[in-house]
C-alpha positions, 0 to 999 in steps of 0.5 A: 513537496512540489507546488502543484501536488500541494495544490491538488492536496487542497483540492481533489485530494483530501482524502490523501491530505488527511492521511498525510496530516495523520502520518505527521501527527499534524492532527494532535491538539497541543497540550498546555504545561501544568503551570499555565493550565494552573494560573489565571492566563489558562482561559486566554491560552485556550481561546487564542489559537496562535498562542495553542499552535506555538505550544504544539510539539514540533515533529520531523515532518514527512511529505514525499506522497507525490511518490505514489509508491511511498503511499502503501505505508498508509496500507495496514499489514493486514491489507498489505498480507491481502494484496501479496496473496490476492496478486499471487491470484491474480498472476498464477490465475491460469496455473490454478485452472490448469492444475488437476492434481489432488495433491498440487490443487491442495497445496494452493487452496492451503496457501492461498486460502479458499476464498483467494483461491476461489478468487484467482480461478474466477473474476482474479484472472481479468486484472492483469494481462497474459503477456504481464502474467507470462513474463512474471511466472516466467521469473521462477523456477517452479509453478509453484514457487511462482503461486507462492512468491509472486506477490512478493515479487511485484511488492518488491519491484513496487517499494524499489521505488519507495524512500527509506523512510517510508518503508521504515513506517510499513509493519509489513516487510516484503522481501523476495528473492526473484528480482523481475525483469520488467520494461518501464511500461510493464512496470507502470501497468502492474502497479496500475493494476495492482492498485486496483486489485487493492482499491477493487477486492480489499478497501474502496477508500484506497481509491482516494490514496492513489488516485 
């Protein structure tokens, strides 16, 4: 961990030094041995925090956050479910307009559900720019591939940039077959936008994560 991020840990960011000390367990009060907590000196353990901190189990900690890819591990499988359909929303915004037919229009409203439907047909088109949908619908091979697997594919361009071992602590795994061809400044604007489909429309204390 790098001096000025540790820093801005301490300062703007304690939302995400919480979740830090969280990930590492840093948060578990140290249990005493039976046979200290059963002998006369117990009571001197329990008031000398020096003495309780050299009893605290030692763990492997983990603290490359700086990272801000390696963030979403903090992200519940459930969310992360949320953010994959709600960014398919969001990309195929104008595909779900435009699409009249009974039986095309069901599908999606299946897939997606009703509510991120609802969702991609109204306020889910003015996160992400034209020319950034465009060029990522443009990646598939169908429409409808594109409504189902293009959340996945923004995911999976997102954690290319995440370490191992943060991606071994997410539940939610995210592959894709589609790899997108994204430039380094349309790379950095999905994953901005991302983040605030995240924070905006599933959970507010995110904000404080990736900020």
């Amino acid at each position: 961990m790098n001096r000025e991020f540790a820093l801005s840990l301490l300062t703007e960011k304690r939302e995400l030094l919480k979740k830090i000390i969280e990930y590492n367990h840093l948060d578990e009060k140290a249990v005493l041995p039976d046979e200290i907590m059963q002998s006369s000196c117990a009571q001197s353990y329990l008031d000398n925090h020096a003495l309780m901190r050299k009893l605290s189990k030692v763990n492997e900690g983990y603290f490359e956050f700086e990272i801000p890819a390696n963030r979403f591990c903090f992200c519940s499988e459930e969310h992360l479910e949320q953010l994959r359909k709600l960014l398919c929303a969001c990309i195929c915004s104008q595909i779900l307009v435009s699409e009249i037919k009974k039986e095309q229009v069901t599908k999606y409203r299946e897939y997606l559900g009703e509510e991120i439907y609802s969702f991609g047909l109204r306020r889910g088109s003015l996160y992400i720019p034209n020319h950034l949908k465009n060029r990522i619908v443009s990646s598939f091979s169908s429409t409808e591939q594109a409504v189902r697997e293009s959340g996945n594919a923004v995911l999976a361009n997102i954690l290319e940039k995440a370490s191992a071992q943060s991606l071994e602590k997410m539940s939610f795994k995210v592959e894709s077959p589609v790899r997108l061809d994204l430039s380094d400044s349309d790379e950095r604007l999905i994953f901005d936008c991302t983040i605030k489909i995240l924070c905006l429309e599933i959970d507010g204390s995110c904000q404080n994560i990736f900020n």
